[in-house]
N, C-alpha and C positions, 0 to 999 in steps of 0.2 A: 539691280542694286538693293542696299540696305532699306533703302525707302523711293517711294515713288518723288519724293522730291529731289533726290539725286539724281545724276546724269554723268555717263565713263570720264567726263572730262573733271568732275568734279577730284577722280580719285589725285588728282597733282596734288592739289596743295592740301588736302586729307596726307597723302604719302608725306609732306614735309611736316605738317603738325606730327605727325607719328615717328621719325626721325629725330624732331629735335624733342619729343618727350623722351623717345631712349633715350637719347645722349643725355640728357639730363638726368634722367631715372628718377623720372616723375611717371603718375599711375596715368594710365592710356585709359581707363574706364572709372569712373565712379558716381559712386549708386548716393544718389540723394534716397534715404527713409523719411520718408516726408509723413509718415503715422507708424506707431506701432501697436492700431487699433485694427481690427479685423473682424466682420461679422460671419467669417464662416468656421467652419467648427474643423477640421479639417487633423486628423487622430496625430501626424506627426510634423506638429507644427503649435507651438502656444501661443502666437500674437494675438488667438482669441482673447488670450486671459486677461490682456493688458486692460490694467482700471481705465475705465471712462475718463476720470479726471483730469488721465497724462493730457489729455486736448489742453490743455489750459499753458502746457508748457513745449508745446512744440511749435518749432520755429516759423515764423510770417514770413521768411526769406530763405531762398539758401543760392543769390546771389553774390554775394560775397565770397561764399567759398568756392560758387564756378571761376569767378575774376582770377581768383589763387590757384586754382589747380590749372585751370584754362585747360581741361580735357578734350579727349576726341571722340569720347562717349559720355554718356549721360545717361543712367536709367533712373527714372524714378518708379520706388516701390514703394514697399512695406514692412508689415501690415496692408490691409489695404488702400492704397491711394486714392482710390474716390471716394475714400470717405472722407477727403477734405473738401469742402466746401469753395473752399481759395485755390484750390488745386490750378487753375486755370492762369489765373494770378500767377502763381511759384512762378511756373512753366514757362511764360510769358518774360518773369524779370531773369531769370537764369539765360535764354536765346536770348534778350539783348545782352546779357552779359560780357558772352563772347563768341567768336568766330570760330566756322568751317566746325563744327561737332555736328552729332547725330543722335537725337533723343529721342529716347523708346519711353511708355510705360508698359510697367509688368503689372495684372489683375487679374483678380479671380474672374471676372468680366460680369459677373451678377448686374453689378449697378453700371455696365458701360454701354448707354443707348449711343443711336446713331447721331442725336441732336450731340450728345455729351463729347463723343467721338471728334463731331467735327469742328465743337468750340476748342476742345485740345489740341487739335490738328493746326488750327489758325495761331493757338497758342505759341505753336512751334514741336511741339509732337510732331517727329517721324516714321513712328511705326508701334502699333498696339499690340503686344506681347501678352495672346491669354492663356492664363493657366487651363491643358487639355489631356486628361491621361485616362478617357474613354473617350468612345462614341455613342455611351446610352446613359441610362439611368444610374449603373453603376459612378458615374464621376458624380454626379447628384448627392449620394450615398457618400464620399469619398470627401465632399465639401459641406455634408451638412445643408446644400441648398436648391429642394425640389425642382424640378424643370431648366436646371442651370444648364447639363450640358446640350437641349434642344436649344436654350435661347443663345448660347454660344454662337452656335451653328448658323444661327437664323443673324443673328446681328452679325456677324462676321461676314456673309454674306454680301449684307446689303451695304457694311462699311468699305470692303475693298471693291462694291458697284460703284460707289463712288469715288474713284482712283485714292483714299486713302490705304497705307501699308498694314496688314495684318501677319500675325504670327502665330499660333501654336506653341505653348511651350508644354515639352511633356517630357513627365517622369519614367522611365523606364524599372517596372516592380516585377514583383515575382509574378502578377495574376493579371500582368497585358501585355504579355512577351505575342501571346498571340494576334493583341490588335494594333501592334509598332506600324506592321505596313500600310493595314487598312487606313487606318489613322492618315499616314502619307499619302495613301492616294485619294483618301478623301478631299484633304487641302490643295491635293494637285491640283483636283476637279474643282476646285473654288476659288484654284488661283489663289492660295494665300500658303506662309512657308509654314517650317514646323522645325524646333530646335529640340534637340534632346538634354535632358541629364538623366543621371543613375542614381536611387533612392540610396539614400545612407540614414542611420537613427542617428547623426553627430547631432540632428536639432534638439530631441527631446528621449532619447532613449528608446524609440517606437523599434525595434527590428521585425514588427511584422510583416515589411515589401518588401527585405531586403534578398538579393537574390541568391536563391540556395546552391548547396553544391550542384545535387544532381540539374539543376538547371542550363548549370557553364555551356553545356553545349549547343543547348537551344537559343541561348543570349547569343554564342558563338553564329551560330546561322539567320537569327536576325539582323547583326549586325555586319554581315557579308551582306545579305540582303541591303542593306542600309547603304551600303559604298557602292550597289550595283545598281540603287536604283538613282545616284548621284554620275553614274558616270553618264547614265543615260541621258538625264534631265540636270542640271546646273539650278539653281533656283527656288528649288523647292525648302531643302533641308539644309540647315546655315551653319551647321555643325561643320568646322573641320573635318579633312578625313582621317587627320591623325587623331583628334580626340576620340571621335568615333571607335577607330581600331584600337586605340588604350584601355577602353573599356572594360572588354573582358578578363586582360592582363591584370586590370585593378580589381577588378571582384575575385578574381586567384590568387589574391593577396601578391600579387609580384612585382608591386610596380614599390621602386625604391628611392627616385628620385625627391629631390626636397622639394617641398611646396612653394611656391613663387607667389602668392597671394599678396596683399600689398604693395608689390614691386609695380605691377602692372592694374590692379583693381583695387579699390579700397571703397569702405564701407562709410557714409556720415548719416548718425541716424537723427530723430529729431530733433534732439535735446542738442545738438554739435557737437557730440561725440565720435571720435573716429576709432575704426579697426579695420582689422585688414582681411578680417571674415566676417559672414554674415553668423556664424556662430560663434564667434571668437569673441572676450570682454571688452568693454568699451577701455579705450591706451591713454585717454584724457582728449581735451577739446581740440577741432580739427588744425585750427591756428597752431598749435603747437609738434603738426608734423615733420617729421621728419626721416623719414624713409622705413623702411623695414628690411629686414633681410630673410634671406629662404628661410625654412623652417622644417626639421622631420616631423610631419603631423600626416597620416595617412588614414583620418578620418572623414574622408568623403574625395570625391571626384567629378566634384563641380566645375561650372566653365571657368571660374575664376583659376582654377589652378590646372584646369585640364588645357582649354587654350594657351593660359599662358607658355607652357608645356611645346606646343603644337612650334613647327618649323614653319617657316617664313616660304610656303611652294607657290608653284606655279596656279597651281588647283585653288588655292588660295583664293587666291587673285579671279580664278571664275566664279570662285563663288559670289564674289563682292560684284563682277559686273551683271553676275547674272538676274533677271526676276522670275519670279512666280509668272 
């Protein structure tokens, strides 16, 4: 499962929340930004830059808009989210909110000890999603914050020793096409999963990870790699296998379909703003949604528009029962 607190029997009335948010065509995922402060330096990404002072105007709750949206996901980011002090608090009023969801957070994981871990976890966190796209010094480098990617390792470790859920989340760039696997079966060996996306500059302009021609083929054979080490093992990697194979259709420029973003995910950042990309302008305050429609924007190949993408299979469904 998505989290060690689920269990096969939970996926029923998960399947009926999910059902009647389609029919409704209400968003099935959305991302509480609970800061758009961030202490690490990280070259294609500016939530570093955000003034200090935005704290003074970001929100004490985002219980309310769980009530309204009444999702079946929930992540809370960023920026980074432990840099909220209340962080424990949100998390806390959001799960009594409402029923049958599944809340992750996403972090750089610098400031996420095992204590912090398992006050979130009580809080109603389901699964810790950290940001991982080496196995050495280099991701250190990549974040601007020495000995990050050892204490990854090392806390990840000792948080899924104690049956809470860990994740892996890793960018797939031009310069760790070679450590995609290792990477997987590193987490295999730790029991914890590992979710991919595909570097795009849409955040800040950066095209220095993005992946070059001559590369296609090598992405190509990673990502064969990728669906072969999914057929063997269920559990590890939480990617779709369809997202997965669209991958390298999208960096050949060929993928034409319209982006579905908002439909199925939407964005609310501190301040109660909503959109329907994490790069996308804020559309006015979340109270004031009202649906979105597809869009031709083919500037990135995020989960948000990649799963939404992905077909409703069988494999699906192992992925969901399956764990680490």
């Amino acid at each position: 499962m998505l989290s060690a607190k689920f269990r096969p029997w939970d996926l029923l009335p998960f399947s009926v929340k999910y059902a009647r948010l389609r029919l409704r065509r209400r968003p099935v995922l959305v991302h509480f930004e609970v800061t758009m402060r961030c202490n690490a330096r990280c070259p294609f990404c500016d939530y570093w830059k955000t003034d200090p002072a935005m704290k003074a105007q970001e929100l004490a709750s985002f219980a309310d808009a769980a009530r309204a949206f009444d999702p079946m996901m929930i992540a809370f980011t960023g920026g980074e989210p432990l840099l909220r002090g209340d962080l424990e608090a949100i998390v806390a009023a959001v799960d009594g909110a409402i029923r049958h969801k599944w809340m992750t957070l996403l972090t750089h994981g610098a400031m996420l000890s095992v204590e912090r871990a398992r006050a979130l976890w009580a809080a109603g966190i389901g699964q810790f999603g950290i940001s991982l796209d080496y196995l050495d010094a280099r991701h250190d480098r990549a974040r601007g914050i020495p000995g990050l990617a050892g204490k990854i390792l090392a806390n990840a470790e000792r948080i899924r020793s104690e049956g809470m859920t860990v994740r892996f989340n890793t960018v797939i760039k031009d310069d760790n096409l070679d450590d995609i696997l290792p990477l997987v079966e590193r987490a295999a060996a730790m029991r914890v999963g590992v979710n991919f996306s595909v570097y795009t500059d849409f955040k800040n302009g950066n095209g220095a990870h993005r992946i070059r021609p001559e590369q296609q083929a090598q992405l190509r054979e990673v990502i064969a790699a990728l669906l072969a080490f999914k057929r063997r093992r269920r559990g590890i990697i939480s990617n779709s296998d369809h997202y997965l194979a669209e991958i390298p259709r999208w960096i050949a420029g060929e993928m034409t379909e319209p982006c579905r973003s908002g439909q199925d995910t939407v964005h609310i950042d501190p301040y109660g703003g909503i959109r329907r990309c994490p790069d996308f302008p804020v559309d006015g305050h979340w109270r004031e949604y009202d649906g979105y429609a597809p869009i031709a924007c083919d500037k990135c190949f995020y989960a948000c528009r990649g799963e939404a993408q992905a077909p409703l299979r069988l494999n699906r469904f192992q992925d969901l029962i399956a764990s680490p």
